[in-house]
C-alpha positions as CSV (number, residue, x, y, z in Angstrom):
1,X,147.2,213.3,-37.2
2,X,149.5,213.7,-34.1
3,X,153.1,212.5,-34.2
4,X,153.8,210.5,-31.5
5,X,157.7,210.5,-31.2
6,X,159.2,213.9,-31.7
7,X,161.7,215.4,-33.7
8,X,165.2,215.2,-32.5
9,X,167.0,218.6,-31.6
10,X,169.1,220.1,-33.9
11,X,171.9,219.9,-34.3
12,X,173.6,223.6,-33.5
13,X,175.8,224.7,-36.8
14,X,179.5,223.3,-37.2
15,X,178.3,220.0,-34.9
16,X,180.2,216.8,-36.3
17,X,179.5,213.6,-35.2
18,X,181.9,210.9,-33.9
19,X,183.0,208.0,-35.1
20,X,181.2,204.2,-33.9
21,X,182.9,201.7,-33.6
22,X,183.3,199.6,-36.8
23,X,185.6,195.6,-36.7
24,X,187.6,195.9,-40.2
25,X,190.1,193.0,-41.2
26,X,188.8,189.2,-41.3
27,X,190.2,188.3,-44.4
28,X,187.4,186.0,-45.3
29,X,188.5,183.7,-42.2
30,X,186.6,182.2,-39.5
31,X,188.3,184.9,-36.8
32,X,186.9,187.7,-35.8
33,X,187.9,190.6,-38.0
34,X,191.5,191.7,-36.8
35,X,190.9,195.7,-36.4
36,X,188.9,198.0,-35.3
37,X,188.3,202.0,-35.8
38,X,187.2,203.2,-32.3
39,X,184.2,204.7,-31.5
40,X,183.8,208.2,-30.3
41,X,186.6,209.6,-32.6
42,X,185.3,213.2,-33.7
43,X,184.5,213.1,-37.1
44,X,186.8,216.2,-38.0
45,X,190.0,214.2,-36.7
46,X,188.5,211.5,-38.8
47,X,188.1,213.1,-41.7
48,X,191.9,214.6,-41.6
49,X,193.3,211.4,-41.1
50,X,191.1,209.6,-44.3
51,X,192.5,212.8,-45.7
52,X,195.7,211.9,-45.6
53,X,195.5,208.3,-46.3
54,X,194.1,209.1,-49.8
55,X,196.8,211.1,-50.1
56,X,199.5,207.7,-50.0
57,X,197.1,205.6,-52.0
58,X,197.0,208.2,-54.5
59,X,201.4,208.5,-54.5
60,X,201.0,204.3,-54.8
61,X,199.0,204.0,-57.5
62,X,200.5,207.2,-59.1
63,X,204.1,204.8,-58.4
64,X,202.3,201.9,-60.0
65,X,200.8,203.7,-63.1
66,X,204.1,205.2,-63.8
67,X,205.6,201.4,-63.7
68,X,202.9,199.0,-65.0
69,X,202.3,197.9,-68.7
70,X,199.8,199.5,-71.4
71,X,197.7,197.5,-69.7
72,X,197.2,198.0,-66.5
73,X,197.7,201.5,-66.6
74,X,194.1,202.3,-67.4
75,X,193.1,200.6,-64.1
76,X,195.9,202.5,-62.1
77,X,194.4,205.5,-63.8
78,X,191.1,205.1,-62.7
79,X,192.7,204.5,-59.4
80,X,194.3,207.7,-59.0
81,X,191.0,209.4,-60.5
82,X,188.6,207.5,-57.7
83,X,190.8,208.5,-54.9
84,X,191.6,212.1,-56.0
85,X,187.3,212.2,-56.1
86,X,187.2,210.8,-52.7
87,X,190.0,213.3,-51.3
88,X,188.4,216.4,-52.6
89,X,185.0,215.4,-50.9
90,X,186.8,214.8,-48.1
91,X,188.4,218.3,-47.7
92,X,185.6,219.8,-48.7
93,X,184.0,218.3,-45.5
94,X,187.1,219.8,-43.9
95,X,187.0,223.3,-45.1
96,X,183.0,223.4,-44.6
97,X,183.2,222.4,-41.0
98,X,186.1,225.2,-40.8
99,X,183.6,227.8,-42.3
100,X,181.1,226.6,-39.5
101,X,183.8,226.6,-36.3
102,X,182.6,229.4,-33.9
103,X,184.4,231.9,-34.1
């Protein structure tokens, strides 16, 4: 059997996609959500800056684990673990694309 609609190009090595435009921020209200990441953001400078947000919500909970009860430490701890995950997947993105960057 034939395919009818063809394969898309590849993509050539080290390519990274941009960002689309995603609404963030309605708060469970009747108002259209409040924010919005813009579109066409490459996904390398993307990546950086989600880079370094984990990187503050990892020093917060770290600040919050240090002051909270028995507890609620366990939850800040699994926090900090989630985040630290999410950050090293994150710069692994980074330093793969840096291994594919013409040279």
């Amino acid at each position: 059997m034939m395919k009818i609609v063809p394969d898309p190009p590849a993509l050539p090595p080290g390519t990274i996609l941009k960002t689309a435009e995603t609404a963030f921020g309605c708060c469970d209200a009747v108002h259209d959500p409040m924010f919005t990441v813009r579109g066409g953001i490459g996904a390398e400078d993307a990546l950086v800056h989600i880079s370094l947000f984990l990187q503050s919500v990892y020093a917060t909970a770290n600040a919050a684990c240090n002051q909270a009860s028995m507890e609620e430490r366990g939850l800040h701890w699994a926090t900090m673990h989630s985040v630290e995950i999410a950050k090293a997947l994150v710069d692994a993105l980074l330093d793969g694309a840096e291994g594919l960057a013409p040279k």
